[in-house]
N, C-alpha and C positions, 0 to 999 in steps of 0.2 A: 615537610619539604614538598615541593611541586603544589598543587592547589592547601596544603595544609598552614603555610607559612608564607609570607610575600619571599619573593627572590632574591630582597635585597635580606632581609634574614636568614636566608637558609646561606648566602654565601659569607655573612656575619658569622653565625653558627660554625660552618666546616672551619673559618679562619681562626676561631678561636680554641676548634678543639684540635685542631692539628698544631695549630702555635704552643698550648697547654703540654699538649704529648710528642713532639715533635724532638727533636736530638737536642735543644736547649732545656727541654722541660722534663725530658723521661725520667730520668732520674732521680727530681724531685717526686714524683707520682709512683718510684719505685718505693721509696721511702715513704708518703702515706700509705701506701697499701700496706707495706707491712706491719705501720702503728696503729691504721684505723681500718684496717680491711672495708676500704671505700667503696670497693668493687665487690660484691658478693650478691647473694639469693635473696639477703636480707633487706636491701636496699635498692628501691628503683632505681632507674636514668635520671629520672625525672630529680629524685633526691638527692645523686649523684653527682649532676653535672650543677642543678644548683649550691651545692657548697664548695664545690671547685667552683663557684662565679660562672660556670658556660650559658650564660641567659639571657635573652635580649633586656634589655632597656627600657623597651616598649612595654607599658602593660597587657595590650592587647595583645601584643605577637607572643611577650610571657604564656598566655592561659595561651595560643596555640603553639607554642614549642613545647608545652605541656603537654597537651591533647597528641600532637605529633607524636613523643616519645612513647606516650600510652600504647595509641596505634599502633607503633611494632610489633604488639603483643600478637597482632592477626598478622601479622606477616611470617610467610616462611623463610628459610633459612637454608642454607648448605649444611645444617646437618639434622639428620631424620629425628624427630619427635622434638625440636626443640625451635620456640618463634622466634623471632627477631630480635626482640627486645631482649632476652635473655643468651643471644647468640653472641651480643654487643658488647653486655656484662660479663660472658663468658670468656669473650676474647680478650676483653680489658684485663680481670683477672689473673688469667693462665699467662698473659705476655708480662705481666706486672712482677708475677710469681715464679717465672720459667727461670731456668738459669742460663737462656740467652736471651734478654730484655733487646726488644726492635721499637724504635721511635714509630707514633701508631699514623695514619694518615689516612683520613676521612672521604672517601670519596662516591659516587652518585651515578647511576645505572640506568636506564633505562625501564621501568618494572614492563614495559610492552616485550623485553628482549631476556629478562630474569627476572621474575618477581621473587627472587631470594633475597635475603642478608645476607651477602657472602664475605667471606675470611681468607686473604691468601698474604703470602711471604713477596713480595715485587717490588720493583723499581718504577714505582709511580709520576717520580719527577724527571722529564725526557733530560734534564740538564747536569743531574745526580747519581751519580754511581749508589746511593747508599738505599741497601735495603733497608724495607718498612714493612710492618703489621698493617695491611690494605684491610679495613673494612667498607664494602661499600652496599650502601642504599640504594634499593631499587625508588626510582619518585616516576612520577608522572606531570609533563609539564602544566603549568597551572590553565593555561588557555586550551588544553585538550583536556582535560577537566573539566572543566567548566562546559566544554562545549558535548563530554559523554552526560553531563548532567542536565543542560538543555534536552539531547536527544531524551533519555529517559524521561524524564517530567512531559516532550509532548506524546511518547508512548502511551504514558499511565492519563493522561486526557483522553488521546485517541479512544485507548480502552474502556474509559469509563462512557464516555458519550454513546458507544455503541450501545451499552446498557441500558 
């Protein structure tokens, strides 16, 4: 998300995976987890959300929603020793498995303001009373990306020219 995936995929992506786990669909997803524990240690995002269908269309955005998910793995998280990616899987999991199942809903953070995965219990939609399983994604917008990637590349010139 943010410079990993164009923006029109990353808001494909959250639409689909909040539609997938969302109050029409949890209940299905309660039911694979407990036939094919979908959600475990054993099996990436990456492998996960592709046999749930969660994947662009595009082949080129594919290998970066790929790449994306991987990257989680350097991200932290709200809870101490455990990255991103694993934070996500955790939380799919334990909500899948809890015996109070919450519809999950995808949403995207600032990483300038938390560069966590964070997990909380809220009311995400200003128009809906109903709680949800919030996980959200720290991203960075792709144009401020791009533009900390210019400054460092004329850095590492400046650097080397001195040389």
């Amino acid at each position: 998300m943010g410079s990993s995936i164009q923006d029109t995929t990353t808001s494909d992506m959250i639409y689909l995976l909040n539609k997938r786990f969302g109050i029409e669909g949890i209940l299905e997803m309660v039911e694979l987890q407990k036939e094919f524990q979908v959600f475990s240690a054993d099996h990436s995002l990456r492998h996960t959300f592709g046999l749930l269908g969660i994947t662009p269309c595009n082949p080129f955005e594919r290998e970066r929603w790929h790449k994306f998910l991987e990257l989680l793995k350097t991200y932290p998280s709200d809870l101490a020793n455990v990255n991103g990616h694993d934070r996500v899987v955790k939380a799919y999991k334990d909500n899948l498995e809890g015996e109070l199942t919450f519809a999950v809903f995808i949403d995207i953070h600032l990483k300038e303001k938390d560069a966590r995965v964070t997990v909380s219990e809220r009311q995400p939609i200003i128009y809906s009373l109903q709680t949800y399983l919030v996980i959200s994604i720290p991203v960075t917008p792709a144009r401020k990306s791009r533009q900390e990637a210019a400054e460092t590349a004329r850095k590492r010139r400046a650097t080397k020219s001195k040389k």
